[in-house]
C-alpha positions in Angstrom: 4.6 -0.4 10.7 2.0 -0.5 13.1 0.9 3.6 12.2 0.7 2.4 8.8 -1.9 -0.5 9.7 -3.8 1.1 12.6 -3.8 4.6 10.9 -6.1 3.4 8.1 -7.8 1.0 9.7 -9.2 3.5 11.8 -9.9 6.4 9.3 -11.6 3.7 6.8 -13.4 2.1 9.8 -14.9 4.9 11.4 -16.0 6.0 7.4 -17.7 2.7 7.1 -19.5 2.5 10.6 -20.6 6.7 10.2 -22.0 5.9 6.7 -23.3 2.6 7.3 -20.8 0.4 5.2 -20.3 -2.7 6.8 -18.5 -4.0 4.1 -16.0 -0.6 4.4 -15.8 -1.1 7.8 -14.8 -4.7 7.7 -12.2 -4.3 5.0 -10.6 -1.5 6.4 -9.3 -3.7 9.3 -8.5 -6.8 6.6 -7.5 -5.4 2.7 -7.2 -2.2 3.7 -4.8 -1.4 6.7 -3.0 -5.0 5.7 -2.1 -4.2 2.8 -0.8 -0.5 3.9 1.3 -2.1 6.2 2.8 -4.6 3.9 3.5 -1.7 1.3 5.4 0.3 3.6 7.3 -2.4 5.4 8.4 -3.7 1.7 9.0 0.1 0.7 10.6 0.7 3.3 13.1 -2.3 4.0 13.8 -1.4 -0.1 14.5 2.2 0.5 16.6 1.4 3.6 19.1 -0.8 1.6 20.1 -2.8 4.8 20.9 1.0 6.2 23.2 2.1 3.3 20.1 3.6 1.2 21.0 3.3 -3.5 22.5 6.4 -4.4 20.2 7.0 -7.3 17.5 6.7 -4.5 19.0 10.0 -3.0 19.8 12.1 -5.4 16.7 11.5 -7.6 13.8 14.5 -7.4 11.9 13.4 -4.6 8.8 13.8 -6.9 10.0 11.7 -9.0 11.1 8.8 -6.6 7.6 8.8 -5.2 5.8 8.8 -8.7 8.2 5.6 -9.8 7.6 3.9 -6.4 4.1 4.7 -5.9 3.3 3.3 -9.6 5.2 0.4 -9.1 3.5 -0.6 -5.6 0.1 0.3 -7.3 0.5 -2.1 -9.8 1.5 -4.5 -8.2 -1.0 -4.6 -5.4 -3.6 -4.0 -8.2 -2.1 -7.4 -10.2 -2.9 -9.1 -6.4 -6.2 -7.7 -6.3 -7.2 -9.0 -10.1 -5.6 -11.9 -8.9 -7.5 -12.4 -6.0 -10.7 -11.5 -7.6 -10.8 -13.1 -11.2 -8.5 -15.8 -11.5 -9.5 -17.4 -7.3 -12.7 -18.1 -8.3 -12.2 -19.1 -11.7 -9.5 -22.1 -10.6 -10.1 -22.7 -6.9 -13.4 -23.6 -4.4 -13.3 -20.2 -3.1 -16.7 -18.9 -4.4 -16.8 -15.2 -6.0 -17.3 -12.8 -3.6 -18.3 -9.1 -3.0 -15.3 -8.8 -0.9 -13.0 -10.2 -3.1 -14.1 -7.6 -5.9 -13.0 -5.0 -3.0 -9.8 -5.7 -3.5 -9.5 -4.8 -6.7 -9.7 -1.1 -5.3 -8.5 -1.5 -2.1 -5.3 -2.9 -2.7 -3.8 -0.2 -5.0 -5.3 2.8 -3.4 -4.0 1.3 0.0 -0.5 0.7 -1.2 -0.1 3.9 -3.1 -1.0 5.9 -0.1 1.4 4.0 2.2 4.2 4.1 -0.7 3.7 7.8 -1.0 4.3 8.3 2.7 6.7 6.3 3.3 8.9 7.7 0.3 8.2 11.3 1.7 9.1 10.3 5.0 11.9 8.7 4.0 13.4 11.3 1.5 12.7 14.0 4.5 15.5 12.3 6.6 18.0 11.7 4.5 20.6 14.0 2.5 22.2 13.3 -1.3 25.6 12.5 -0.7 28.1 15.0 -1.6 30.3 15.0 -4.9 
């Protein structure tokens, strides 16, 4: 878990210092790298099964796990981003924010990337059990 937070915390970091994005720079240690790590903790624990992985799990097309995994974490982390930016505001102190429209991007690009690795990863170690 901690190559999934400190991998793209520093590939979106040093992006946002070398082009002068603070704002990129700043988020890539917060929304971004947080929320890769929390994707591919939960994908991952999921995926695991408590170490006795769901047999569709294996003997589903890799493609195909990944698509219906990385959709599924997408839209989830893009309902927490609308959430955090739209309905925050709208019903709580917290003022609207720049950074909290961020998150309406950086929370499903960050958790599809982490899903998609993690799924790959995951599928490359393990076999479909035999019939």
């Amino acid at each position: 878990m901690l190559t999934s937070y400190a991998a793209p915390a520093l590939t979106a970091g040093a992006a946002g210092i070398l082009t002068g994005q603070r704002d990129l720079a700043v988020a890539a240690c917060t929304s971004i790298a947080g929320t890769s790590a929390l994707a591919a903790f939960l994908v991952g624990t999921w995926l695991r099964h408590g170490g006795r992985p769901r047999r569709w799990t294996l003997t589903t097309p890799r493609g195909v796990l990944t698509a219906v995994l990385v959709i599924t974490a997408a839209a989830a982390a893009a309902l927490a981003g609308w959430f955090a930016a739209q309905w925050l505001p709208a019903h709580t102190p917290l003022p609207a924010a720049p950074w909290l429209e961020r998150l309406r991007v950086d929370l499903p690009v960050s958790a599809a990337l982490a899903t998609t690795i993690v799924t790959l990863r995951w599928r490359g170690t393990t076999t479909a059990p035999s019939a």
